[in-house]
PAZAPA-4460 file (N, C-alpha, C; in steps of 0.05 Angstrom, whole numbers, plus 32768, in hexadecimal, padded with zeros to 4 digits):
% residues 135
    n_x    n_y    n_z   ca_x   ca_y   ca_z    c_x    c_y    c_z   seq   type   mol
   7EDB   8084   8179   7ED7   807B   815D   7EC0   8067   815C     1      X     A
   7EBE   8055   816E   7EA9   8038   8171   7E90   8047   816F     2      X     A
   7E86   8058   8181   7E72   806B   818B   7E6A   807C   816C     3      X     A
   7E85   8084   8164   7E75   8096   8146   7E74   8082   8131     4      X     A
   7E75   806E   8133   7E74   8062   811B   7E58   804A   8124     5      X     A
   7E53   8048   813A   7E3A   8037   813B   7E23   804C   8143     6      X     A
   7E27   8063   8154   7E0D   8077   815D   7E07   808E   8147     7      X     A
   7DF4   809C   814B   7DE8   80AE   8143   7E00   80CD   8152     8      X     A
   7E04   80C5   8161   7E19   80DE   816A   7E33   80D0   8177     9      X     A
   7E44   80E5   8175   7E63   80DE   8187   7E65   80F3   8197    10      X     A
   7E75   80E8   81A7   7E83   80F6   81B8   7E9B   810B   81B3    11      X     A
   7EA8   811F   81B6   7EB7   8138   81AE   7EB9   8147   81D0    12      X     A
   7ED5   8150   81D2   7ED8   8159   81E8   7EC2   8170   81F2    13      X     A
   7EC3   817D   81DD   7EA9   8195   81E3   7E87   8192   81E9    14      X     A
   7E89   817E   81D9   7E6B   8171   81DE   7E69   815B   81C7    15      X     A
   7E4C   8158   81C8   7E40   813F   81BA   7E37   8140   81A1    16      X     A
   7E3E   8137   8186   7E3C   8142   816E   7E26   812C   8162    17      X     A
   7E10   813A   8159   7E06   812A   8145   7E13   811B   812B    18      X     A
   7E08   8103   8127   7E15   80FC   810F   7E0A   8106   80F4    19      X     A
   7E20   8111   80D7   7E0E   811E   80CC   7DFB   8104   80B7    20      X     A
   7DEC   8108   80A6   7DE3   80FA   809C   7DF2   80EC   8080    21      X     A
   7E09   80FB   8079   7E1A   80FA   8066   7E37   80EB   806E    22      X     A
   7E34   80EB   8090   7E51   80DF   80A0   7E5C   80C2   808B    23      X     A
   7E75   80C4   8089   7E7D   80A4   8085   7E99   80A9   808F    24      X     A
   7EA4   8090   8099   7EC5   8091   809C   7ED3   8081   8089    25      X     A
   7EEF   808B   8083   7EF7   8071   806F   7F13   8075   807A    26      X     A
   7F18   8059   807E   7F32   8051   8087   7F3F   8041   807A    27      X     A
   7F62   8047   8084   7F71   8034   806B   7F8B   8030   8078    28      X     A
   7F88   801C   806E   7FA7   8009   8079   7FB8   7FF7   8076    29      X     A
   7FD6   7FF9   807A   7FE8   7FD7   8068   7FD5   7FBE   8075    30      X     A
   7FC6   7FBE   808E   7FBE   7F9C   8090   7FA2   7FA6   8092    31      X     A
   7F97   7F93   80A2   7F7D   7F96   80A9   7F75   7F8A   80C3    32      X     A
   7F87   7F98   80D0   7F76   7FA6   80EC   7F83   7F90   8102    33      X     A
   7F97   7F80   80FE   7FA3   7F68   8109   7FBB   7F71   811F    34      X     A
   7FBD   7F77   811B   7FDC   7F89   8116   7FF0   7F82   8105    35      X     A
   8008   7F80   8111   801E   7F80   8103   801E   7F66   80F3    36      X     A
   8027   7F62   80E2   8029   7F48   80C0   8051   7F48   80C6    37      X     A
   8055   7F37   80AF   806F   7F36   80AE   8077   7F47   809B    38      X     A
   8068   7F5B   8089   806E   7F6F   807F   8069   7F88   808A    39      X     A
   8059   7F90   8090   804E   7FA8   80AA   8053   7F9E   80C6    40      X     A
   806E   7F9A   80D1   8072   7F92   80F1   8069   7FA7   810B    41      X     A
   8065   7FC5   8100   8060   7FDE   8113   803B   7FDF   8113    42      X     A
   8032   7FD5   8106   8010   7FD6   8109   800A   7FCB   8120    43      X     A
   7FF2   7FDC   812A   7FE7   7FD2   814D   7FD2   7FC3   813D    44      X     A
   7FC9   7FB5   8150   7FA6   7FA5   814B   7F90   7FB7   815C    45      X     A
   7F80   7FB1   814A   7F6C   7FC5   814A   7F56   7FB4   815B    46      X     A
   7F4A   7FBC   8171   7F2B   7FB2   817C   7F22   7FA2   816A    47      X     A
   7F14   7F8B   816B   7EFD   7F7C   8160   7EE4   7F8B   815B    48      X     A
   7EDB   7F98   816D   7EC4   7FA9   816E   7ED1   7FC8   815D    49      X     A
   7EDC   7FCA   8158   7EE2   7FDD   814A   7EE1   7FD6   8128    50      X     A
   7EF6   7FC4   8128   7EFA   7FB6   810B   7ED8   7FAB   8104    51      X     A
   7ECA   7FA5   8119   7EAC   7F9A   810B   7E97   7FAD   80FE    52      X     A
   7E9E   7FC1   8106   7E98   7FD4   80F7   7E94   7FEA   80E0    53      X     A
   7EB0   7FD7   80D3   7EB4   7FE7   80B6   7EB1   7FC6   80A3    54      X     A
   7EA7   7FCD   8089   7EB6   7FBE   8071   7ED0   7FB6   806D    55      X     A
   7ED9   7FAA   8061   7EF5   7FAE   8050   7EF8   7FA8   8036    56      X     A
   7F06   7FB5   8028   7F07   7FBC   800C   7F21   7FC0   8004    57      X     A
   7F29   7FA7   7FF4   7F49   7FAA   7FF1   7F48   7FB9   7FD8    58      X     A
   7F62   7FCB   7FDD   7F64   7FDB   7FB6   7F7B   7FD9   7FB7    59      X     A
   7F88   7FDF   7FA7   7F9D   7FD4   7F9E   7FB3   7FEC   7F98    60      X     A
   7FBF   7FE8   7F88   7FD2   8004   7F7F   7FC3   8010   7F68    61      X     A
   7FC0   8024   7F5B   7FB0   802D   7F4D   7FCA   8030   7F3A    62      X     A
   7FCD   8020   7F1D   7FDB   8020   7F19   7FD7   8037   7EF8    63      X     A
   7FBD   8035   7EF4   7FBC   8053   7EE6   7FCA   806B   7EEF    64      X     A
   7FBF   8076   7F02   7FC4   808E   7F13   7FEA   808A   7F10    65      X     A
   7FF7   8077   7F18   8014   8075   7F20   8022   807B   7F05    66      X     A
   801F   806E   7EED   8028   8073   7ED8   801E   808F   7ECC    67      X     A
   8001   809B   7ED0   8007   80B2   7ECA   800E   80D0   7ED1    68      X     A
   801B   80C7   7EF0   8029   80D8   7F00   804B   80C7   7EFB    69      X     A
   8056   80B7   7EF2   806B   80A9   7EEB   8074   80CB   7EDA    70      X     A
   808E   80C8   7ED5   8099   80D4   7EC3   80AB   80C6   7EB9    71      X     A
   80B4   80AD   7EBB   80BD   809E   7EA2   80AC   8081   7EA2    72      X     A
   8099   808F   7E91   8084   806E   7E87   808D   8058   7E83    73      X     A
   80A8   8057   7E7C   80AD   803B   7E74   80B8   8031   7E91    74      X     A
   80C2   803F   7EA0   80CB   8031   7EC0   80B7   8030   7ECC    75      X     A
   809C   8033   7ECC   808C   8038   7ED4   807D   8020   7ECD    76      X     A
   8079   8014   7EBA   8073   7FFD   7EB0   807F   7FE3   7EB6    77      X     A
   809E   7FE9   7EB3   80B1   7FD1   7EC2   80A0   7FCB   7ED9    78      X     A
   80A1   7FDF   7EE6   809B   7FDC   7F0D   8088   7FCF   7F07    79      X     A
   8073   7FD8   7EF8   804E   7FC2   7EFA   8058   7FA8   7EF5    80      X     A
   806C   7FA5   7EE5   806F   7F8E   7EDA   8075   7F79   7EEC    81      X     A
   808E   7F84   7F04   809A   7F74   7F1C   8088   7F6D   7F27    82      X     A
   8074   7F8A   7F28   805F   7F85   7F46   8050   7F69   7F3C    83      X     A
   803D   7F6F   7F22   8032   7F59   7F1A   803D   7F37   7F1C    84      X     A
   8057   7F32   7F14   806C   7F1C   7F11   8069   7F16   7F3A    85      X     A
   8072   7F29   7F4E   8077   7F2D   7F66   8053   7F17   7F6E    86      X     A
   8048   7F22   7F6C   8025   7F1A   7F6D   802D   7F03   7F6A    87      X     A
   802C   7EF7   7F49   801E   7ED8   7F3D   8031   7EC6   7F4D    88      X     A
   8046   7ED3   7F55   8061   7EB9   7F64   806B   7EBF   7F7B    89      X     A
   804C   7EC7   7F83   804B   7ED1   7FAB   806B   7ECE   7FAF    90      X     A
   8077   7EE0   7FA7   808F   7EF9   7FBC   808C   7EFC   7FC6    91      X     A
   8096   7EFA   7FE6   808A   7F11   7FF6   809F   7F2C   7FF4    92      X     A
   809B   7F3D   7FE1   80A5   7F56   7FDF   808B   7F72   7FD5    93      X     A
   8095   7F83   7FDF   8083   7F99   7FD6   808A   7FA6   7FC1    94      X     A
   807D   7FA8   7FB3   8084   7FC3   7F9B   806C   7FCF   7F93    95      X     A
   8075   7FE9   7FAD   8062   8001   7FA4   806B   8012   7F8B    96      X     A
   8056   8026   7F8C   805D   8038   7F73   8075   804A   7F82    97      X     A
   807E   8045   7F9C   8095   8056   7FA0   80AF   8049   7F8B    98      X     A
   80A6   8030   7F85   80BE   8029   7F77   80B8   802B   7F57    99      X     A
   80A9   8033   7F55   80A6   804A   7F3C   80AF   8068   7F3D   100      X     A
   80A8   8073   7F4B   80B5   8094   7F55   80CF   8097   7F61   101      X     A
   80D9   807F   7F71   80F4   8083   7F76   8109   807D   7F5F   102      X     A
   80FD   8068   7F55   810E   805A   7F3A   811C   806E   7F23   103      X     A
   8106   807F   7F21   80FE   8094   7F0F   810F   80A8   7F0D   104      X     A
   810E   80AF   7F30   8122   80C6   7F39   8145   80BB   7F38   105      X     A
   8149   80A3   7F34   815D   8096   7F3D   8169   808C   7F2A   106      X     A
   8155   808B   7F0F   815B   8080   7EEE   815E   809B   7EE4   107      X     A
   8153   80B3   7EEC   815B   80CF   7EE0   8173   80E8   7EE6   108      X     A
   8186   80D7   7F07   819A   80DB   7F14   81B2   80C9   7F09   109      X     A
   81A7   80B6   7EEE   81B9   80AC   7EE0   81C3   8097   7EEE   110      X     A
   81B7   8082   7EFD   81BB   806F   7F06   81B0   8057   7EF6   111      X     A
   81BA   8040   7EED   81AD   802A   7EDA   8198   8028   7EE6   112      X     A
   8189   8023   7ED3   8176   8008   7ED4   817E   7FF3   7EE3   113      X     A
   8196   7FDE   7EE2   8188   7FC7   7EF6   819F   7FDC   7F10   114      X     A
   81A8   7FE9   7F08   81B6   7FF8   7F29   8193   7FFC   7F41   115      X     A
   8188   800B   7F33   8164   800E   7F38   8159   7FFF   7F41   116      X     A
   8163   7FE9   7F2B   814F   7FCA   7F39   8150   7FC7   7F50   117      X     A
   816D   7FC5   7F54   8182   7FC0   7F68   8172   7FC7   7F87   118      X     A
   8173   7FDE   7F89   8168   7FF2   7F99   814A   7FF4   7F9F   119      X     A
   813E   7FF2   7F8E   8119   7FF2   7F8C   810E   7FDB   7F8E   120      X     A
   8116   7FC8   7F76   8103   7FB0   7F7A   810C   7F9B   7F8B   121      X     A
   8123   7F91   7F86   8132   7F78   7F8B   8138   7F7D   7FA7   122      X     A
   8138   7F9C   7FB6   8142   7F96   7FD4   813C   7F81   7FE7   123      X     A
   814E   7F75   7FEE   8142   7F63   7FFC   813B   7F48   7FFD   124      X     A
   8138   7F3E   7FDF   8137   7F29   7FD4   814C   7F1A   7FD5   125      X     A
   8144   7EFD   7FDA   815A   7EF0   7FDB   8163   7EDF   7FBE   126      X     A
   8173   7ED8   7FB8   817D   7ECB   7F99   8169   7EBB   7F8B   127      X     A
   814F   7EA9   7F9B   8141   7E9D   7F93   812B   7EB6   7F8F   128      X     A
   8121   7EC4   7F96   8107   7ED4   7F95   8110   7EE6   7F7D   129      X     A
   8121   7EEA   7F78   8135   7F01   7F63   8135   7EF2   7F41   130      X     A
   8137   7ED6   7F4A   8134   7ECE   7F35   811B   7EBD   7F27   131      X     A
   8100   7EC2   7F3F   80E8   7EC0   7F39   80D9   7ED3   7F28   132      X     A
   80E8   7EEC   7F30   80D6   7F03   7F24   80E6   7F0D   7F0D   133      X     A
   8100   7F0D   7F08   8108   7F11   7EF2   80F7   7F15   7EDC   134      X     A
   8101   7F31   7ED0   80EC   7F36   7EB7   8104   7F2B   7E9C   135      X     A
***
C-alpha cells in the first residue's frame, strides 16, 4: 500500500502495475489510524509512514440521506435530536443512524417509544448522562 500510494507503480503478485493517472485511494474509519480509543477498543494502529500519506477528512453522519431512507420521520428526527444534545454535552455515547433503523423496526413491532429509548439511545448510560441528554 506505502509503495502505491507514494510511486508511480506497485507491486501485485503477477507483476508490476503502472499507476493509472486517474488512481486515488479513499479510506475510512471509527479513529484515525491510532488504534484502539475507548470507543473503538478492536482497531490496530496503523504505520506512521503509512498514515503520512493520506489527508484526513472528518464527515460526519449524513443526516439527510438517514431521514430519507428513515421510514418513520418523526423517530428519525428524535435520534438527530439525542445525537445533537449527545455532541453539545460531550457524552461519551454513540448514536448512529443504526439507532434510527433499529428504533424504527422496533417502534413498528409495537414496542414504546421510551421501551426504544431504552434499547437504542440510553444503552449504557449511566443516571447522570441520561439525564443530560434528556429531550
Amino acid at each position: 500500500l506505502n509503495q502505491a500510494t507514494a510511486n508511480e507503480i506497485a507491486p501485485f503478485p503477477d507483476k508490476m502495475v503502472e499507476r493509472h493517472e486517474n488512481f486515488i485511494i479513499v479510506m475510512a474509519g471509527n479513529t484515525y489510524g491510532g488504534g484502539g480509543t475507548i470507543d473503538y477498543v478492536g482497531r490496530n494502529k496503523i504505520d506512521a509512514a503509512t498514515l503520512d500519506r493520506f489527508v484526513f477528512v472528518h464527515i460526519g453522519y449524513d443526516e439527510t440521506l438517514e431521514e430519507q431512507l428513515a421510514t418513520n420521520k418523526i423517530w428519525c428526527r428524535r435520534v438527530q435530536a439525542f445525537r445533537r444534545i449527545v455532541l453539545e454535552k460531550k457524552v461519551r455515547a454513540i448514536i448512529s443512524p443504526r439507532a434510527t433503523f433499529n428504533g424504527e423496526k422496533l417502534l413498528g413491532a409495537g414496542l414504546t417509544q421510551k421501551q426504544v429509548e431504552e434499547m437504542v439511545i440510553y444503552k449504557g448510560m449511566n443516571t447522570d448522562e441520561r439525564n443530560l441528554i434528556k429531550l
